[in-house]
LONU-635888 format. One record per residue (C-alpha): residue number from 1; chain; x, y, z. Coordinates in Angstrom, 2 decimals. Layout:
// LONU-635888
SITE drenti sese       X       Y       Z
SITE    NUM    A       X       Y       Z
...
This chain:
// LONU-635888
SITE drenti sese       X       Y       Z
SITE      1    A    0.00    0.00    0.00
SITE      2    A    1.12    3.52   -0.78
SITE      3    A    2.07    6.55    1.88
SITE      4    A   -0.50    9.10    1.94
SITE      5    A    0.29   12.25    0.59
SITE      6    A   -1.92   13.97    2.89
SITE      7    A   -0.83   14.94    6.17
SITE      8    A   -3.19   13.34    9.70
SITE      9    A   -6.66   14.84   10.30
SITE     10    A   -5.91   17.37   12.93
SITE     11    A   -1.55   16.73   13.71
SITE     12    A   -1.24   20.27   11.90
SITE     13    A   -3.71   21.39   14.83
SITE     14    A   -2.23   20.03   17.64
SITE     15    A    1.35   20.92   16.76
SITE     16    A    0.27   24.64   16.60
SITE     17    A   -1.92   24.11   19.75
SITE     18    A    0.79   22.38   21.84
SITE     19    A    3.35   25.28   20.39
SITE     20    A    1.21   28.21   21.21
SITE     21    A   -0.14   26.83   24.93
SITE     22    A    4.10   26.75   25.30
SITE     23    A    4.61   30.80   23.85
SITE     24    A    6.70   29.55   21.05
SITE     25    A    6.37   30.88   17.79
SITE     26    A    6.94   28.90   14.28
SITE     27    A   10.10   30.62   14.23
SITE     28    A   11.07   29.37   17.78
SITE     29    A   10.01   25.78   17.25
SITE     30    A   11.70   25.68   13.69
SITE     31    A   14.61   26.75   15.19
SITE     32    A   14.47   24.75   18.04
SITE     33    A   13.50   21.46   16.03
SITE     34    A   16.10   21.65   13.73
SITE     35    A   13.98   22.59   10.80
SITE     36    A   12.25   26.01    9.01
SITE     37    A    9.43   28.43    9.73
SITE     38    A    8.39   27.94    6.02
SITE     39    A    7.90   23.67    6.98
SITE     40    A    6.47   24.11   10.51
SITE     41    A    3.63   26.93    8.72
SITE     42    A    2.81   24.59    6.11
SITE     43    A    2.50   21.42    8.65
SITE     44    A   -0.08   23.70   10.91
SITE     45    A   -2.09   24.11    7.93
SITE     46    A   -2.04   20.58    6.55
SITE     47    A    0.20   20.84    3.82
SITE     48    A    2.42   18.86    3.96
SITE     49    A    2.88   14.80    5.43
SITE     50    A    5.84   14.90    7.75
SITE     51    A    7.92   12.08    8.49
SITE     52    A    7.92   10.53   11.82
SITE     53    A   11.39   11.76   12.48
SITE     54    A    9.98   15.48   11.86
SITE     55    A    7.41   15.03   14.09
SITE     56    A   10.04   13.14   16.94
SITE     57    A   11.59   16.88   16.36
SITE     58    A    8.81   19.09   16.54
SITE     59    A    7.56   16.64   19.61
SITE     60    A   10.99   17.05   21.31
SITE     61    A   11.24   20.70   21.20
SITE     62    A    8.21   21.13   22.47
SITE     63    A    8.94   18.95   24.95
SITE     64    A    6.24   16.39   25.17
SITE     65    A    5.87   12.60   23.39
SITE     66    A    4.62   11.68   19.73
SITE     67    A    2.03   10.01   22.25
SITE     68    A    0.68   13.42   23.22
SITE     69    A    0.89   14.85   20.08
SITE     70    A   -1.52   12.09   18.58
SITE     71    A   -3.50   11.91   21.79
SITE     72    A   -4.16   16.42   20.99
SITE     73    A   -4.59   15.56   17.39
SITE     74    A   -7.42   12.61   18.62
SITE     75    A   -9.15   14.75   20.84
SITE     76    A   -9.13   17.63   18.02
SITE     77    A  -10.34   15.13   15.52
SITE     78    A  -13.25   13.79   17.84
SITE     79    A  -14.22   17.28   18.47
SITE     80    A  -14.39   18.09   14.52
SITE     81    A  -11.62   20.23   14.46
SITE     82    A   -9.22   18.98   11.41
């Protein structure tokens, strides 16, 4: 079976939730995951599929799991917000 080239219902969501409950911007979290402003915008807004070692990053600096990234991105999902 093929990857998806879309990105997860609502990961976009909870990576800019989990960022801004922290005060970081996309600038700050690029920086800080070892990646670009331009890439951490266009995750937000579901543009683009990361790979699990971006999202280890983006997890990492903002200091929680992949677990509770894809536990913010369920409850966002069950709430209808993707």
């Amino acid at each position: 079976m093929a990857p998806s080239p879309q990105a997860p219902a609502g990961l976009g969501k909870a990576i800019r939730q989990l960022r801004e409950k922290r005060g970081m911007t996309q600038e700050g979290l690029a920086h800080e995951a070892g990646s670009t402003a331009a890439t951490i915008g266009a995750i937000e807004r579901g543009l683009t599929n990361p790979s699990w070692g971006t999202v280890e990053a983006i997890a990492a600096a903002l200091d929680v799991s992949v677990v509770e990234v894809a536990k913010v991105a369920q409850r966002m999902k069950s709430k209808g917000i993707t």
